[in-house]
C-alpha positions in Angstrom: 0.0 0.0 0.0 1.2 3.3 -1.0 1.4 5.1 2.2 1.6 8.7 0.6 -1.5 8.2 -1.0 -2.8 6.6 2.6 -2.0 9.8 4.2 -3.3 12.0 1.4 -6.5 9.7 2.0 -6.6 10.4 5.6 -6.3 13.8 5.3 -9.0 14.7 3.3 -11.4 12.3 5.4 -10.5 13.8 8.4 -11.0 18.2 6.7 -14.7 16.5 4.8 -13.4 17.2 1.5 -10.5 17.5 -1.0 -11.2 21.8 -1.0 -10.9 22.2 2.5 -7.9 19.6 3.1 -6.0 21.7 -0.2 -6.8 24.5 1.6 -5.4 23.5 4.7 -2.3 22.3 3.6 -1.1 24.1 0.8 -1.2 20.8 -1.2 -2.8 21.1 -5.1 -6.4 19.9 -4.5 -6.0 17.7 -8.1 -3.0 16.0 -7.0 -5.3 14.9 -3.5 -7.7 13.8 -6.0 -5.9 11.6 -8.1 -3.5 9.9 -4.8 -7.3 8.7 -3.3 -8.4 7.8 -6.8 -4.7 5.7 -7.5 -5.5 4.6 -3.8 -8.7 3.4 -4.5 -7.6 1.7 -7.5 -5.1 -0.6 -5.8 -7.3 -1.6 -3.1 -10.4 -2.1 -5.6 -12.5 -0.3 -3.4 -14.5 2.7 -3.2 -13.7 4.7 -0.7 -15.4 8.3 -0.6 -19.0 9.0 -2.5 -18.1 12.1 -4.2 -21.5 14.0 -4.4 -21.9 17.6 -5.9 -21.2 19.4 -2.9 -20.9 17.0 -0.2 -17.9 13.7 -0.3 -19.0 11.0 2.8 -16.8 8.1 4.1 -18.4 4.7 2.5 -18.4 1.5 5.2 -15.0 0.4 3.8 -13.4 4.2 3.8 -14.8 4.7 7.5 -13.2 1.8 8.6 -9.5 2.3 6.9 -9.5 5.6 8.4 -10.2 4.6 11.9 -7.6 1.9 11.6 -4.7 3.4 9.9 -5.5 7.4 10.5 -4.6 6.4 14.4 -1.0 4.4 13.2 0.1 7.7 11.0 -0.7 9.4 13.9 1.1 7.5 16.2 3.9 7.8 13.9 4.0 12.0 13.8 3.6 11.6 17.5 6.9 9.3 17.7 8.2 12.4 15.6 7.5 14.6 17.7 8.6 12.9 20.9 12.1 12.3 19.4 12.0 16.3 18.5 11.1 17.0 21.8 14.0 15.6 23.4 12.5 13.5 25.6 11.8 16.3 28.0 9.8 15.9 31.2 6.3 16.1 31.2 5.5 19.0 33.4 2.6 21.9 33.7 -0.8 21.8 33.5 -3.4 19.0 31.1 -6.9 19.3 30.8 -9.0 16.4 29.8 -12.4 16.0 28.9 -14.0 12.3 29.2 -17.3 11.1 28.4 -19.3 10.1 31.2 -19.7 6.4 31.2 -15.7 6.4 30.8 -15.1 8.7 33.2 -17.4 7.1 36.0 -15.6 3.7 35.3 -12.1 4.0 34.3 -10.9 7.9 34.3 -10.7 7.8 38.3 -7.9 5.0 38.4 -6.2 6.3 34.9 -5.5 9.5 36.2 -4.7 8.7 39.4 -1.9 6.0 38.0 -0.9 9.2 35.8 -0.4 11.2 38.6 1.6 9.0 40.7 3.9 8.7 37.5 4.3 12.4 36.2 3.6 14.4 39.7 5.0 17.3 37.9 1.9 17.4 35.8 -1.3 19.1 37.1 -4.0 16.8 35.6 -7.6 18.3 35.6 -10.6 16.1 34.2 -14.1 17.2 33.3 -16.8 15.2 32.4 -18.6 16.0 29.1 -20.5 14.3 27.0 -20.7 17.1 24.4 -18.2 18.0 22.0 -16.2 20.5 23.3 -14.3 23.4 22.2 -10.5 22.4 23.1 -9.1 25.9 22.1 -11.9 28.5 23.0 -12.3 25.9 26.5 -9.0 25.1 27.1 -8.6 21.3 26.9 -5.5 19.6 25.9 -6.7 15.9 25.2 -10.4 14.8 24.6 -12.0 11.4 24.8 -14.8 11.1 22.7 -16.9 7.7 21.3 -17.3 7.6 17.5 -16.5 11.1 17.0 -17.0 12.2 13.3 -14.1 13.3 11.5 -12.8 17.2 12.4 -10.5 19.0 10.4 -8.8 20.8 13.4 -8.5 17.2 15.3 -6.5 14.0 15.2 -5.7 11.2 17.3 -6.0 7.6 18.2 -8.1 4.8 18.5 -7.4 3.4 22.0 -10.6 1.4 23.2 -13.0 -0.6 21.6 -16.2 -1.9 22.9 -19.5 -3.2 21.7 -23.4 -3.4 22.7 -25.4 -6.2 24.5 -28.6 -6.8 25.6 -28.7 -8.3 29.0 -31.4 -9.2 31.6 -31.9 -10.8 34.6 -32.2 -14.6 34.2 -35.6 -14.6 36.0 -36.5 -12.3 33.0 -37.8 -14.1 29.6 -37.4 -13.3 26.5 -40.8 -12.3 24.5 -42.1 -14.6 22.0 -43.1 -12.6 18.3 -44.0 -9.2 18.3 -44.3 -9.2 22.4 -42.6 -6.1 23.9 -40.1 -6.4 27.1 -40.1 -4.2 29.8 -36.7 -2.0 29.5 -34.6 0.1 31.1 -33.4 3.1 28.5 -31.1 6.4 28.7 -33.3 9.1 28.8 -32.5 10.3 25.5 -33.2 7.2 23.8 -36.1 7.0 21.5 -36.0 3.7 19.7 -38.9 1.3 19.9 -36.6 -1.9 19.2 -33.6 -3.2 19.6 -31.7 -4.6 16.2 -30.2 -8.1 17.6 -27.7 -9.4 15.0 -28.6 -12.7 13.5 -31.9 -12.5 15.6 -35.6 -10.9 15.3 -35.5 -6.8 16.7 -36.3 -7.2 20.4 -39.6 -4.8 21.0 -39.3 -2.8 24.1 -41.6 -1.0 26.5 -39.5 1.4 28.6 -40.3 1.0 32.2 -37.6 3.2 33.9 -35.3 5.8 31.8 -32.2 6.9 33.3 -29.2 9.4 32.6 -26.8 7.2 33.1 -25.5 3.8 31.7 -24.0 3.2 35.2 -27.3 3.6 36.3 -29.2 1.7 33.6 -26.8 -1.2 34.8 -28.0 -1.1 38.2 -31.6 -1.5 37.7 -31.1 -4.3 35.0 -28.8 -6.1 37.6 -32.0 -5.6 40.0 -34.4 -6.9 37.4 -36.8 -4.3 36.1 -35.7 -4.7 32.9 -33.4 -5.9 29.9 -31.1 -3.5 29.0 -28.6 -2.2 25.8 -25.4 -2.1 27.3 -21.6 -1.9 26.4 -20.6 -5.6 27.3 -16.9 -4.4 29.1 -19.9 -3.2 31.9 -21.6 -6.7 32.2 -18.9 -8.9 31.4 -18.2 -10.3 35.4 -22.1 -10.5 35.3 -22.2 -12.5 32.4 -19.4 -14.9 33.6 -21.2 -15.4 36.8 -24.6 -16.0 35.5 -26.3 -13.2 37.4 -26.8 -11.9 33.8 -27.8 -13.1 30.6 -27.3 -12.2 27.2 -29.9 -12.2 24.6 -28.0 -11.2 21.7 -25.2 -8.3 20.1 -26.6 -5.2 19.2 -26.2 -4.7 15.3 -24.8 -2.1 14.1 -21.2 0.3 14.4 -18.7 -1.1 17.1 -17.8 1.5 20.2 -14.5 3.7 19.5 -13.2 5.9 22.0 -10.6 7.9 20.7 -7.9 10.7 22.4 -8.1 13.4 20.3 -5.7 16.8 20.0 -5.8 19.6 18.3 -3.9 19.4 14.9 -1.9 22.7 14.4 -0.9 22.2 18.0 2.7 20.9 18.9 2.3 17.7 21.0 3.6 18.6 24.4 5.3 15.9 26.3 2.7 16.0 28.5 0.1 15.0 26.3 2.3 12.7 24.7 2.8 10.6 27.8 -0.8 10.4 28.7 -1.2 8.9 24.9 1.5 6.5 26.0 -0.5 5.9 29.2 -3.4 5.1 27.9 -2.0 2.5 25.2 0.3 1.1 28.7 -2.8 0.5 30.2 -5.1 -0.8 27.3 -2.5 -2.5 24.8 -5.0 -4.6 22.6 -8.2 -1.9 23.5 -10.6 -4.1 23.4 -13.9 -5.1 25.5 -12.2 -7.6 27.5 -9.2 -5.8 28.5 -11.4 -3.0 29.4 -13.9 -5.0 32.0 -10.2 -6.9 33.5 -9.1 -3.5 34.0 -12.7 -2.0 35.9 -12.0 -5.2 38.0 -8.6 -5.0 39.0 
């Protein structure tokens, strides 16, 4: 694979278009064009739907760019380490985490980071909408499934998928029969999409903020629930859960994301290597053995 016309690909997935990435970079819009086209070529695959005034990802363009958009990252920020001199991290990093992250994990991570670089003041805030790192003054961002931003990059670090669970005294519905559920309060969806299995029909009993929460009361047996399956993994080994099924659709990403025309401080830089310390595969599993350590 030509990694040039990789990058070239990457970069006008993550800008939304071959204007705004020429733009951006200085770099002839045509010769962006024909790299992705000669890239496209080689690996037989479309890989951008090129509309009049709007270019999308396709499925198999989404999923090269999360996979090799976070290794030429990782590569500039290997780069950028060496140029650093291996300085010491020091000063201040501001973090913002998604909730359901942040209420499992974030609490150990940082205070592991902590005890490594106590030079570095670490501040986290819990958000689950996208913030402004510059106007707000964030260094790092974790974010699920963000969609592409020109003035971001970053890494893949975690992934996760959905499950429906219940309580084994619960049964699954026959047909067209709907099962009492326990929702986020912003869900609105009237099934579930099972893969390989008929849509589960729900009848939301109880709707709550959290998926901490919605845990909780599916563990107590109001309802079955959607959740990610690093939360109910123990639950499901010991029985006191059961599953009815993955959910079909996009897996979870989480991704640590930094602005792009910023230098990578060795700060940031060694919460990146932190985070890929403490989650070296990133998946589901490693996750839940690391919420149970």
């Amino acid at each position: 694979m030509d990694l040039l016309a990789l990058a070239d690909f990457n970069l006008v997935a993550r800008h939304g278009g071959f204007g705004r990435a020429a733009r951006a970079t200085g770099r002839p819009k045509a010769t962006l064009s024909r790299r992705v086209a000669e890239l496209e070529a080689g690996l037989g695959l479309r890989l951008l739907e090129r509309g009049a005034r709007v270019l999308k990802l396709t499925e198999e363009g989404r999923a090269l760019y999360e996979r090799t958009g976070a290794l030429l990252t990782e590569i500039d920020e290997t780069a950028a380490a060496l140029a650093s001199g291996g300085a010491r991290p020091r000063g201040r990093l501001r973090i913002s985490a998604p909730l359901l992250f942040a209420q499992t994990a974030m609490g150990k991570l940082a205070a592991g980071f902590a005890l490594r670089y106590p030079e570095v003041s670490l501040e986290v805030t819990t958000e689950d909408r996208p913030v402004d790192m510059v106007e707000e003054g964030y260094d790092l961002v974790i974010r699920v499934n963000p969609d592409p931003d020109e003035n971001l990059v970053g890494r893949i670090f975690l992934r996760d998928r959905l499950v429906v669970v219940a309580s084994p005294g619960l049964a699954r519905p026959a047909g067209a029969a709907a099962v009492p559920a326990v929702v986020r309060t912003t869900s609105v969806q009237a099934a579930w999409r099972v893969m390989e299995q008929p849509d589960i029909v729900i009848d939301p009993v109880l709707r709550l903020s959290s998926l901490v929460m919605v845990g909780d009361a599916v563990r107590a047996g109001v309802g079955a629930g959607c959740l990610p399956v690093s939360l109910v993994s123990r639950d499901l080994a010991a029985g006191t859960l059961v599953s009815w099924g993955d959910v079909a659709g996009p897996e979870i990403a989480l991704w640590a994301l930094y602005p792009s025309r910023r230098l990578l401080s060795a700060r940031v830089s060694a919460f990146l290597d932190y985070l890929k310390a403490a989650f070296p595969k990133g998946t589901p599993d490693e996750l839940a053995a690391y919420l149970a350590d």
